[in-house]
The first five atom37 places (N, CA, C, CB, O) and aatype in JSON, in Angstrom:
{
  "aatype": [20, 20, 20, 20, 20, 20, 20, 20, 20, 20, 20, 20, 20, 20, 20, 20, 20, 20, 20, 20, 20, 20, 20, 20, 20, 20, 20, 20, 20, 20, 20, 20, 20, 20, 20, 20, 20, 20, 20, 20, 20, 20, 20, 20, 20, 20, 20, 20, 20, 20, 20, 20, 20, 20, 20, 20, 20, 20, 20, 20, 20, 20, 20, 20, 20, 20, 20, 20, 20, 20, 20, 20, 20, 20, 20, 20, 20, 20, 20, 20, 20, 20, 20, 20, 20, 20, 20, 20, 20, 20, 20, 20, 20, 20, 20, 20, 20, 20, 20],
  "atom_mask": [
    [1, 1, 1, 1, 1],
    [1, 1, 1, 1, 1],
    [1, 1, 1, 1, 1],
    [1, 1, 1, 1, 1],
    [1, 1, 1, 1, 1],
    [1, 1, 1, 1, 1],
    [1, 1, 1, 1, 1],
    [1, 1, 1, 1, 1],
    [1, 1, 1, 1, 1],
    [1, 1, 1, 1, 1],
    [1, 1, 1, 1, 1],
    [1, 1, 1, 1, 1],
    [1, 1, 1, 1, 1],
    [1, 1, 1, 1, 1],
    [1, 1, 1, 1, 1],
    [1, 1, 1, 1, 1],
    [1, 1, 1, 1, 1],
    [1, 1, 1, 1, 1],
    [1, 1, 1, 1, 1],
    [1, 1, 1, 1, 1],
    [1, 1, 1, 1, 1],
    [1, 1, 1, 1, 1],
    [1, 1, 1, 1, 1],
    [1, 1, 1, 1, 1],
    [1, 1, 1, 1, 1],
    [1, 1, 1, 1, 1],
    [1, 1, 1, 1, 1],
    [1, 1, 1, 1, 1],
    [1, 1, 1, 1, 1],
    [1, 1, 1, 1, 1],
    [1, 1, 1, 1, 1],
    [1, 1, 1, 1, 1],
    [1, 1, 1, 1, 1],
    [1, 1, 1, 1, 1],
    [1, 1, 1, 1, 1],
    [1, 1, 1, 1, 1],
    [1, 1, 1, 1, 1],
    [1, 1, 1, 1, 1],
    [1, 1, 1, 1, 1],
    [1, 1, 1, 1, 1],
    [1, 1, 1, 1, 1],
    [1, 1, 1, 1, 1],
    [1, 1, 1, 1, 1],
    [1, 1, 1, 1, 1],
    [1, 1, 1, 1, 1],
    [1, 1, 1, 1, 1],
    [1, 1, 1, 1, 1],
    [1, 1, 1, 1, 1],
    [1, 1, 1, 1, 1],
    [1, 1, 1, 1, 1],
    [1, 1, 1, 1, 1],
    [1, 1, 1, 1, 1],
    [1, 1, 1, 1, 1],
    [1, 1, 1, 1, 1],
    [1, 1, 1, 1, 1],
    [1, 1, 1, 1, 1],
    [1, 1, 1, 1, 1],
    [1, 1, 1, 1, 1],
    [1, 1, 1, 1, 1],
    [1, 1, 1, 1, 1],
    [1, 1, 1, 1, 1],
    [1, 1, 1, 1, 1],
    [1, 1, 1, 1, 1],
    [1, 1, 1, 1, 1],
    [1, 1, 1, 1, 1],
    [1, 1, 1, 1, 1],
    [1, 1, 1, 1, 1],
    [1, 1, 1, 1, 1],
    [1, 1, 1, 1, 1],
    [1, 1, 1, 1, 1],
    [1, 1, 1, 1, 1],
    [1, 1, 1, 1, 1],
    [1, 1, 1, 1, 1],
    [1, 1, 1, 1, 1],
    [1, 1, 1, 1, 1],
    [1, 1, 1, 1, 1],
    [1, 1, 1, 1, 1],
    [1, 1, 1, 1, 1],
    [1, 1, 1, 1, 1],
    [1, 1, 1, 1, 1],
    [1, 1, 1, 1, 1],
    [1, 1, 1, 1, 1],
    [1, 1, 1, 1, 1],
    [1, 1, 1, 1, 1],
    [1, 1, 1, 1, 1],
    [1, 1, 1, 1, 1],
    [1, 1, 1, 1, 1],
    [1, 1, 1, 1, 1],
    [1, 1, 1, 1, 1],
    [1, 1, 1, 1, 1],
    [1, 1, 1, 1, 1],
    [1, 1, 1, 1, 1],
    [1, 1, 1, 1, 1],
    [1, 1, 1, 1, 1],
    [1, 1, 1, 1, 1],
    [1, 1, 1, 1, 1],
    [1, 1, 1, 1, 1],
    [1, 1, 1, 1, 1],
    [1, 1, 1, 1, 1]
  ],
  "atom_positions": [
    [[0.82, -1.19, 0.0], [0.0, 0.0, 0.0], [0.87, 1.25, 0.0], [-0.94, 0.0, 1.2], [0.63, 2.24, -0.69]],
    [[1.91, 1.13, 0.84], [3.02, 2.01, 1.0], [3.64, 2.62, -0.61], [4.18, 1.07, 1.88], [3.56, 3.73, -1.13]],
    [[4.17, 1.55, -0.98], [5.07, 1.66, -2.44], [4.07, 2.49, -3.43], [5.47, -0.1, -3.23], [4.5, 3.5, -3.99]],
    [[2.42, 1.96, -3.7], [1.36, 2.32, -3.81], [1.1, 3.9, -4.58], [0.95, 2.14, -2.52], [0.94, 4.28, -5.74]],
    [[1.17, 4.68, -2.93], [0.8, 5.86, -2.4], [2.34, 6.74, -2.78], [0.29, 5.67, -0.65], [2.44, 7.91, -3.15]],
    [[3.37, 5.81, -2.57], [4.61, 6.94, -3.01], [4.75, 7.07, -4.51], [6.19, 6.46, -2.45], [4.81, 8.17, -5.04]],
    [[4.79, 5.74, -5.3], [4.51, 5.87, -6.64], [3.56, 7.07, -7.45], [3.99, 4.69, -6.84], [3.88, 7.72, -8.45]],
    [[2.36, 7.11, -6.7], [1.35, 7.95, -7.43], [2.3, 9.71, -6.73], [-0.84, 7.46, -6.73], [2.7, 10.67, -7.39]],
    [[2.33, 9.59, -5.9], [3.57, 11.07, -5.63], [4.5, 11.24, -6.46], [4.49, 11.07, -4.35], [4.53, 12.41, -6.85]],
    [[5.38, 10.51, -6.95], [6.2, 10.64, -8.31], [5.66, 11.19, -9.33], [6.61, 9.51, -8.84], [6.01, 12.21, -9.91]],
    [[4.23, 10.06, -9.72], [3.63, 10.52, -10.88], [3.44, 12.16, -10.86], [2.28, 9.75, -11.03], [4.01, 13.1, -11.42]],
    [[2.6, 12.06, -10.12], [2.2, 13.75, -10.08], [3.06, 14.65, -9.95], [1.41, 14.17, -9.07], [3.17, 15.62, -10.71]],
    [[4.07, 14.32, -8.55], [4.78, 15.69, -9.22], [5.78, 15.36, -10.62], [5.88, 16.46, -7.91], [6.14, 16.39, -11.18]],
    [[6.15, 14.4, -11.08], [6.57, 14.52, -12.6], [5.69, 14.76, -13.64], [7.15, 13.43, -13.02], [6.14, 15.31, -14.65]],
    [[4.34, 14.38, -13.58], [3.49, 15.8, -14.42], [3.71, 16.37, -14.07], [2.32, 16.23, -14.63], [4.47, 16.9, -14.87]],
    [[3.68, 17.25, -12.79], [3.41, 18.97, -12.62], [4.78, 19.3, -12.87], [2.81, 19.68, -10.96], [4.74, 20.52, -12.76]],
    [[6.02, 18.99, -13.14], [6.97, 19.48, -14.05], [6.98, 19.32, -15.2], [7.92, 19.21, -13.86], [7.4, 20.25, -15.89]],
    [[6.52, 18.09, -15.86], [6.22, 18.3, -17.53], [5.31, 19.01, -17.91], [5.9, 17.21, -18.27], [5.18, 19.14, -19.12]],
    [[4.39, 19.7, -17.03], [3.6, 20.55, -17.64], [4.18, 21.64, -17.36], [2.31, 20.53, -17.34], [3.74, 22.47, -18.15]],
    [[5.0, 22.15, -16.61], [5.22, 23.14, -16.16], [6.43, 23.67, -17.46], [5.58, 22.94, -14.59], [6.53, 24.7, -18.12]],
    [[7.08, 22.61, -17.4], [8.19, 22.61, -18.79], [7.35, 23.31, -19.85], [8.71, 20.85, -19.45], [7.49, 24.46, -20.26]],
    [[6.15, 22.11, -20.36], [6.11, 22.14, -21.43], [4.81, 23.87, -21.99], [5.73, 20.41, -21.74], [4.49, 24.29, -23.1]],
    [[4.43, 24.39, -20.52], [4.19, 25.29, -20.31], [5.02, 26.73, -20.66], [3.97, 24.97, -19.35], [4.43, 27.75, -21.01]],
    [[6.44, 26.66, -20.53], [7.26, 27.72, -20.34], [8.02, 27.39, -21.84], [8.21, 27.69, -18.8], [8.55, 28.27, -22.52]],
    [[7.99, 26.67, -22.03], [8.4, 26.48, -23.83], [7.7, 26.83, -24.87], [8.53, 25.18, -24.3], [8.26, 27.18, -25.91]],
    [[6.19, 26.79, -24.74], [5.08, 27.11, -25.52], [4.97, 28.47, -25.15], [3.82, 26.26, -25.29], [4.43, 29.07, -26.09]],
    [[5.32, 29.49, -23.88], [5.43, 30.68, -23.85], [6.58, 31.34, -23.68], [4.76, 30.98, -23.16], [6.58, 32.53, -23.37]],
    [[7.33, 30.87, -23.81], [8.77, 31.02, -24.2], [9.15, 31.76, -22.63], [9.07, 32.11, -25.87], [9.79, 32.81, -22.6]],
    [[8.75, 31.19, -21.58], [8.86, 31.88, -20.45], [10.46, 31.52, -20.02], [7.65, 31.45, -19.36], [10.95, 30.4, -20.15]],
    [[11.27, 32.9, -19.4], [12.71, 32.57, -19.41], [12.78, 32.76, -17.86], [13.79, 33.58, -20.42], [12.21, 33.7, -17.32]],
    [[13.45, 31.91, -17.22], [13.5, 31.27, -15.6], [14.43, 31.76, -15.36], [13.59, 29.76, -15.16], [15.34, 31.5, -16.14]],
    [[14.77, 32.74, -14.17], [16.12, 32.64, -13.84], [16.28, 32.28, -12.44], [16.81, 33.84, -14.13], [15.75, 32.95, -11.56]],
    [[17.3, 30.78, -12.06], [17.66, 30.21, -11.12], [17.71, 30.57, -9.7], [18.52, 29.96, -11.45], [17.34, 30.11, -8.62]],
    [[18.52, 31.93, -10.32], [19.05, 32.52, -8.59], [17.71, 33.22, -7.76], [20.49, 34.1, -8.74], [16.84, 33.87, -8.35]],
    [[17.71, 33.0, -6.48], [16.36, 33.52, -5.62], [16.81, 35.28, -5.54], [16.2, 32.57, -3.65], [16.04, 36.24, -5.43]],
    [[18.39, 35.29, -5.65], [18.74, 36.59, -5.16], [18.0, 37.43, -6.54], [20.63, 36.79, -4.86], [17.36, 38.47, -6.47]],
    [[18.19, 36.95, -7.3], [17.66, 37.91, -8.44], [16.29, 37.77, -8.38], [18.17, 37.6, -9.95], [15.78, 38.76, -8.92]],
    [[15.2, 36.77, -7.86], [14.36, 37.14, -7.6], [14.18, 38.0, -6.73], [13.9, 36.48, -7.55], [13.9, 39.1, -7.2]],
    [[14.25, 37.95, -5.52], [13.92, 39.17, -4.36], [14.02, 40.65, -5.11], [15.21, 39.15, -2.95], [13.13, 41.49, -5.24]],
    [[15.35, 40.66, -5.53], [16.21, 42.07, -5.89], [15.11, 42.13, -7.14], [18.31, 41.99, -6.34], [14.26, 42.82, -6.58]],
    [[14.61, 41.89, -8.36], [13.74, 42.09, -9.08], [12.26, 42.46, -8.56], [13.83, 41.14, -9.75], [11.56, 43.25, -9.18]],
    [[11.82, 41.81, -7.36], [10.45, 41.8, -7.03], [10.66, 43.75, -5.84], [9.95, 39.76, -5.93], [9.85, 44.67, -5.89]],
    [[11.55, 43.72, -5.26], [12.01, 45.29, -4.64], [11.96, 46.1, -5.17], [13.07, 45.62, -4.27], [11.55, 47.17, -4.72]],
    [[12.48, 45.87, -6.73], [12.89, 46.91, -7.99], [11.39, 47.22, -8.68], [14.13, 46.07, -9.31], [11.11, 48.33, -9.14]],
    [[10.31, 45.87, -8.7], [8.52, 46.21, -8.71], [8.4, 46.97, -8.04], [7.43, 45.29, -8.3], [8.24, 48.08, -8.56]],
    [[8.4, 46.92, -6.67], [7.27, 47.65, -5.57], [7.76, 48.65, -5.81], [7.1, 47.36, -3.95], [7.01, 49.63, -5.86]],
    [[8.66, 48.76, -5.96], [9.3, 50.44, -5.82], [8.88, 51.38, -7.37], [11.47, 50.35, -5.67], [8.69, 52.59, -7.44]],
    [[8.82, 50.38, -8.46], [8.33, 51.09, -9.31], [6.8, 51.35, -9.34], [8.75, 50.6, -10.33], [6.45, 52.36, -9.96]],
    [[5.89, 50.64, -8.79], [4.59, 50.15, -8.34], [3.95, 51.04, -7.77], [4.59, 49.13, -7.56], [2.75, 51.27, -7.9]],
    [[5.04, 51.82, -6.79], [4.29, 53.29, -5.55], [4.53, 54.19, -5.98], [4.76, 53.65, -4.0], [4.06, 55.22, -5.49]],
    [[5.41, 54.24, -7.17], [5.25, 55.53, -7.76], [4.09, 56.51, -8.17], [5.76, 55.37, -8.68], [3.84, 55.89, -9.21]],
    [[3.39, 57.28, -8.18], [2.21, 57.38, -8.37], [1.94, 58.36, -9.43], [1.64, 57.61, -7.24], [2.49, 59.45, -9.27]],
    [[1.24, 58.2, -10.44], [1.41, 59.73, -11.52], [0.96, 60.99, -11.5], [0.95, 59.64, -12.68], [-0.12, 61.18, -10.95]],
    [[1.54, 61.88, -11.97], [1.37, 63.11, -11.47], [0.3, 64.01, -11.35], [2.04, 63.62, -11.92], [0.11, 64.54, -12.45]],
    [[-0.34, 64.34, -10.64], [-1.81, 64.86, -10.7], [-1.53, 66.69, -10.88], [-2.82, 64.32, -8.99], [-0.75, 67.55, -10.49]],
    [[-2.81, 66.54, -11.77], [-2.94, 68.12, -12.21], [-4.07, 68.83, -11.99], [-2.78, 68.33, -13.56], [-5.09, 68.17, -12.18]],
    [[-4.24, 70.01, -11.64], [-4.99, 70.69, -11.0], [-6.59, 69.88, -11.3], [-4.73, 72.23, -11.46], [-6.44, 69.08, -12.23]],
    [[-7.88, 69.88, -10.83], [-9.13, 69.68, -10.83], [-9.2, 67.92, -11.55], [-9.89, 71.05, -11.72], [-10.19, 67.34, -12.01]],
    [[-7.95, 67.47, -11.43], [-7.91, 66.09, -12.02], [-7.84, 65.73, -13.23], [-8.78, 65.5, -11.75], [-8.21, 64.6, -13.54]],
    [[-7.33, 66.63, -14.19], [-7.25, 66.34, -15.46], [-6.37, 65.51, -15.67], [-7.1, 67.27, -16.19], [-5.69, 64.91, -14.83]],
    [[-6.34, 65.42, -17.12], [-5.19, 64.5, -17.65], [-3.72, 64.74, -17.65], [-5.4, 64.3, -18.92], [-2.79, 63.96, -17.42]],
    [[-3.72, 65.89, -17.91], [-2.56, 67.06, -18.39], [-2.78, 68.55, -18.18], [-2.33, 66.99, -19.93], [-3.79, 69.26, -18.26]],
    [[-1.21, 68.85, -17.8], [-1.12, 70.01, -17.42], [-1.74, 71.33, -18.14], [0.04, 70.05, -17.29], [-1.35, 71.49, -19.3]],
    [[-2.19, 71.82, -17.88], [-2.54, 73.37, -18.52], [-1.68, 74.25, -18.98], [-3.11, 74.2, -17.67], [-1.11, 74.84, -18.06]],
    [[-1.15, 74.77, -20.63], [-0.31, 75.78, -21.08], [-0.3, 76.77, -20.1], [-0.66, 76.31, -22.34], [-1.07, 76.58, -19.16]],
    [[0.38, 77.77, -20.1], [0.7, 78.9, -19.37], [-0.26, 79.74, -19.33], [1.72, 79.5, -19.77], [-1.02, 79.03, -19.98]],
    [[-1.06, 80.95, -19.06], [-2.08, 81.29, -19.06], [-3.76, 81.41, -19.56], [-1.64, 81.71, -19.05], [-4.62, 82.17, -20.0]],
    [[-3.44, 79.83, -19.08], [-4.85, 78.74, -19.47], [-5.29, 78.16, -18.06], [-4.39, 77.17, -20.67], [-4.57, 77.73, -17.15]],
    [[-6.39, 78.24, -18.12], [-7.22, 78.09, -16.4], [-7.29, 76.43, -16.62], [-9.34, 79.08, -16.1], [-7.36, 75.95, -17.75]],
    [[-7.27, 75.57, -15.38], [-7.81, 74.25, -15.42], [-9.13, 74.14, -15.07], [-7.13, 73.42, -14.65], [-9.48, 74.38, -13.91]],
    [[-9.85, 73.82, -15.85], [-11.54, 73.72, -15.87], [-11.91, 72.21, -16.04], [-12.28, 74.63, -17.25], [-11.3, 71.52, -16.85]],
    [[-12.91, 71.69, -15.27], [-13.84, 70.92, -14.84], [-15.1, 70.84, -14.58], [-13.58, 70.7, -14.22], [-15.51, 71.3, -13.51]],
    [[-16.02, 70.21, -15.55], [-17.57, 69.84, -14.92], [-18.23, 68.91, -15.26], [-18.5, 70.68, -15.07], [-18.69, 68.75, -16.4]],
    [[-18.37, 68.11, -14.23], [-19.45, 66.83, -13.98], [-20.87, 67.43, -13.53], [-18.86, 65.71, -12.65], [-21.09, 68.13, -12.54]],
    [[-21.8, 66.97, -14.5], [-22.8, 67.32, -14.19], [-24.04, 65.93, -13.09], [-23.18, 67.84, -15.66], [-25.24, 66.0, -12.83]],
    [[-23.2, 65.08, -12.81], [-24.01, 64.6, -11.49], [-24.34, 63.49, -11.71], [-25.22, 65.28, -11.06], [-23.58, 62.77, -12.37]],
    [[-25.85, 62.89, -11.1], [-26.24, 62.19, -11.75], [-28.11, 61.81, -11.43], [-25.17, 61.24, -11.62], [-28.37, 60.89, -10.66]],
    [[-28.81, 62.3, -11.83], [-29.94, 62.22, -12.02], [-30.31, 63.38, -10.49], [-30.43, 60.51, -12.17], [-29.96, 64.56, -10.59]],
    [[-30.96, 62.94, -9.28], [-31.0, 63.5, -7.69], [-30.3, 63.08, -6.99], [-32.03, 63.39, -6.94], [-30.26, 63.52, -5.84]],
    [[-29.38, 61.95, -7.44], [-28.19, 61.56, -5.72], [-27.62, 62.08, -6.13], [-27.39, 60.2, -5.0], [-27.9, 63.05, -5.42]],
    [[-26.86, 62.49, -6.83], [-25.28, 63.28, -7.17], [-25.45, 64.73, -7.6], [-24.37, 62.51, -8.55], [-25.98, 65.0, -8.68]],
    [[-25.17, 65.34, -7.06], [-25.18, 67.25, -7.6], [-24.07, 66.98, -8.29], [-24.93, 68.83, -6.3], [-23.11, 66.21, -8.24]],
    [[-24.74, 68.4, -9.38], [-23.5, 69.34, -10.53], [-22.32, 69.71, -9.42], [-24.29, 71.26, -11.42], [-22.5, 70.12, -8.27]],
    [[-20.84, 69.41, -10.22], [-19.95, 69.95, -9.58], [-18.87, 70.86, -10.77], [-19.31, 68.75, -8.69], [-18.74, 70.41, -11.91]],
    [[-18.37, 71.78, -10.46], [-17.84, 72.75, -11.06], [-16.04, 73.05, -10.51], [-18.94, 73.96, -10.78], [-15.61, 73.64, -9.52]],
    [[-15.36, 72.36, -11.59], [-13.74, 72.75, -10.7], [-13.18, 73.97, -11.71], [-12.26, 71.06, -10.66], [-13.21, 74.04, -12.93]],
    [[-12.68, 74.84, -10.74], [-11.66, 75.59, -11.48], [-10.62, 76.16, -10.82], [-12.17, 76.56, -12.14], [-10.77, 77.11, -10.04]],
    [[-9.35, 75.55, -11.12], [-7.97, 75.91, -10.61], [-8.01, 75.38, -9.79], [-7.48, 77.08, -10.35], [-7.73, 76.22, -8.93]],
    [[-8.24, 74.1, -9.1], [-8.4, 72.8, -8.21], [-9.41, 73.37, -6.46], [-6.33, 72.1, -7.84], [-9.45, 72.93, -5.31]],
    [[-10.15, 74.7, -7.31], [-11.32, 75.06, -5.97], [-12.8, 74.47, -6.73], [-11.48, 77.24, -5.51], [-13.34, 74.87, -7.76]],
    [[-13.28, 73.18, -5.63], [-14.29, 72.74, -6.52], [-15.46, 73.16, -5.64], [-14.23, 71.13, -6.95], [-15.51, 73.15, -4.41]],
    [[-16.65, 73.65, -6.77], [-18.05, 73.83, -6.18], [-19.03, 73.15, -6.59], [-18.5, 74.97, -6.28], [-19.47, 73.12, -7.74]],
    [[-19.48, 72.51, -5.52], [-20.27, 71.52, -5.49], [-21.93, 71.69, -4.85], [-19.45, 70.59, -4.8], [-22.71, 70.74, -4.81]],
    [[-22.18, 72.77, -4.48], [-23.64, 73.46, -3.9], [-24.17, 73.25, -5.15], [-23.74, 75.2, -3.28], [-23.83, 73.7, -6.25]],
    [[-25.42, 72.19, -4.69], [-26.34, 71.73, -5.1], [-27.86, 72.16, -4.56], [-25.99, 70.58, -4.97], [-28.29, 71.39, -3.7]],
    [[-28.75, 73.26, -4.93], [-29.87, 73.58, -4.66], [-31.21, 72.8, -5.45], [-29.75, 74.92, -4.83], [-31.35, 72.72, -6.67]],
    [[-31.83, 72.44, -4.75], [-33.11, 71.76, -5.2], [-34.22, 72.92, -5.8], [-33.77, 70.91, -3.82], [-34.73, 73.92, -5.29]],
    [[-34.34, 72.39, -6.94], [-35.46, 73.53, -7.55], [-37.02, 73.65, -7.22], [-35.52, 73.34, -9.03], [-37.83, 74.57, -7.34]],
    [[-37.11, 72.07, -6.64], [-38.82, 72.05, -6.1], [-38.8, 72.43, -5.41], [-39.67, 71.15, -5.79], [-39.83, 72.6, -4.77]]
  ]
}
């Protein structure tokens, strides 16, 4: 029963390396050995990861030419959400009910 139960452990994990092989060949995935270059690669992520991109006045995309205002308006959304109005990153958001 013993011999059994270790046999079928071979099997499997020698599939789960021939697939794993035959996985990284079909995507041409390139392995590299050393753990140190893993860690030091996965540090060199996070750190590029928290970088965060640069925000511009009222949330646009991009910066505003030189004497050009940054303008913004969302107009809401039906009665839960009021009109809001940004300009030069002071936003107004007073919402009066007309009924």
């Amino acid at each position: 029963m013993r011999v059994a139960g270790a046999a079928k452990l071979v099997v499997a994990v020698a599939v789960f390396l021939l697939t794993f092989y035959v996985i990284s060949q079909v995507f041409e995935i390139k392995m590299d050995a050393s753990l140190g270059n893993l860690f030091a690669r996965s540090a060199l992520d996070s750190a590029i990861r928290s970088t965060k991109p640069p925000r511009y006045k009222c949330g646009i995309s991009k910066a505003c030419p030189e004497k050009h205002f940054a303008f913004k308006m969302a107009s809401g959304a039906a009665n839960v959400v009021g009109p809001k109005i940004c300009l030069e990153d002071n936003v107004c958001s007073e919402y009066r009910n007309s009924l």
